[in-house]
Phi, psi and omega in degrees: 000127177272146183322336204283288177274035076344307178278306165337290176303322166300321184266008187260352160338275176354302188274305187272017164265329157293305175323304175292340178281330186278333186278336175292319153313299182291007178280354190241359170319293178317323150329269198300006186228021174029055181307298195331301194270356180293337154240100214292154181264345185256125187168168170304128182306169187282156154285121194305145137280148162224155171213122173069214168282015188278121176256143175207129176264105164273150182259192168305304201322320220260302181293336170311296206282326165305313183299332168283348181262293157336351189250336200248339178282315189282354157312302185308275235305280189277036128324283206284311157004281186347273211308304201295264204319011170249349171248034165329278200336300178325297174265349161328099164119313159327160184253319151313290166337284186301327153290332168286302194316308186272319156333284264269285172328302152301322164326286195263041135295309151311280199311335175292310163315309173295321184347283200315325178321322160320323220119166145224073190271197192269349189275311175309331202270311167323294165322258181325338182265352157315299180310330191263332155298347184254009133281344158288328159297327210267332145350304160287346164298291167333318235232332169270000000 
């Protein structure tokens, strides 16, 4: 093993070690982002959705739960990130590996990008230039 991949598995160890911790927190964001009083459930009805000819009458109820269903997916996704990235060693250097590594990479390339959405305060910006370092690691997964 060259000095190259070593440091490559270290840091992206790292990189999946933040990941499982963060996908694990996010299986409870709607707790912990207090959805309940953030959309009040009692209110003037929603506008239905629509897409095309799809009509749908939403309630509260519907977006609460989209907000957990959405929270639990993007849990599975940076689980699994974790998992994949704490076995570097294994696929480090692969042809398999190395396409995930960069699919990974667009992920939170995407997850940097979305921040503003978030705000655009001096933390928020913090935040995105974090997300865009671990695109940067995941990068090297390709690339070693």
């Amino acid at each position: 093993m060259t000095i190259l991949e070593f440091l490559a598995i270290t840091a992206l160890g790292i990189v999946g070690l933040f990941s499982l911790i963060l996908g694990s927190v996010h299986f409870f964001f709607p707790k912990l982002l207090d959805f309940e009083n953030a959309i009040p459930k009692e209110g003037p009805p929603l506008v239905p959705f629509r897409l095309g000819p799809i009509r749908y009458a939403t309630k509260r109820s519907d977006v609460h739960g989209i907000g957990w269903v959405m929270n639990h997916a993007a849990s599975y996704v940076l689980v699994s990130i974790g998992l994949f990235d704490l076995a570097a060693f294994w696929w480090l250097g692969t042809t398999a590996g190395r396409w995930l590594s960069l699919w990974i990479g667009v992920w939170w390339l995407l997850r940097a990008a979305s921040q503003s959405y978030l705000g655009k305060r001096r933390g928020d910006r913090w935040i995105g230039a974090g997300f865009a370092l671990l695109v940067i690691v995941q990068a090297i997964g390709f690339v070693v």
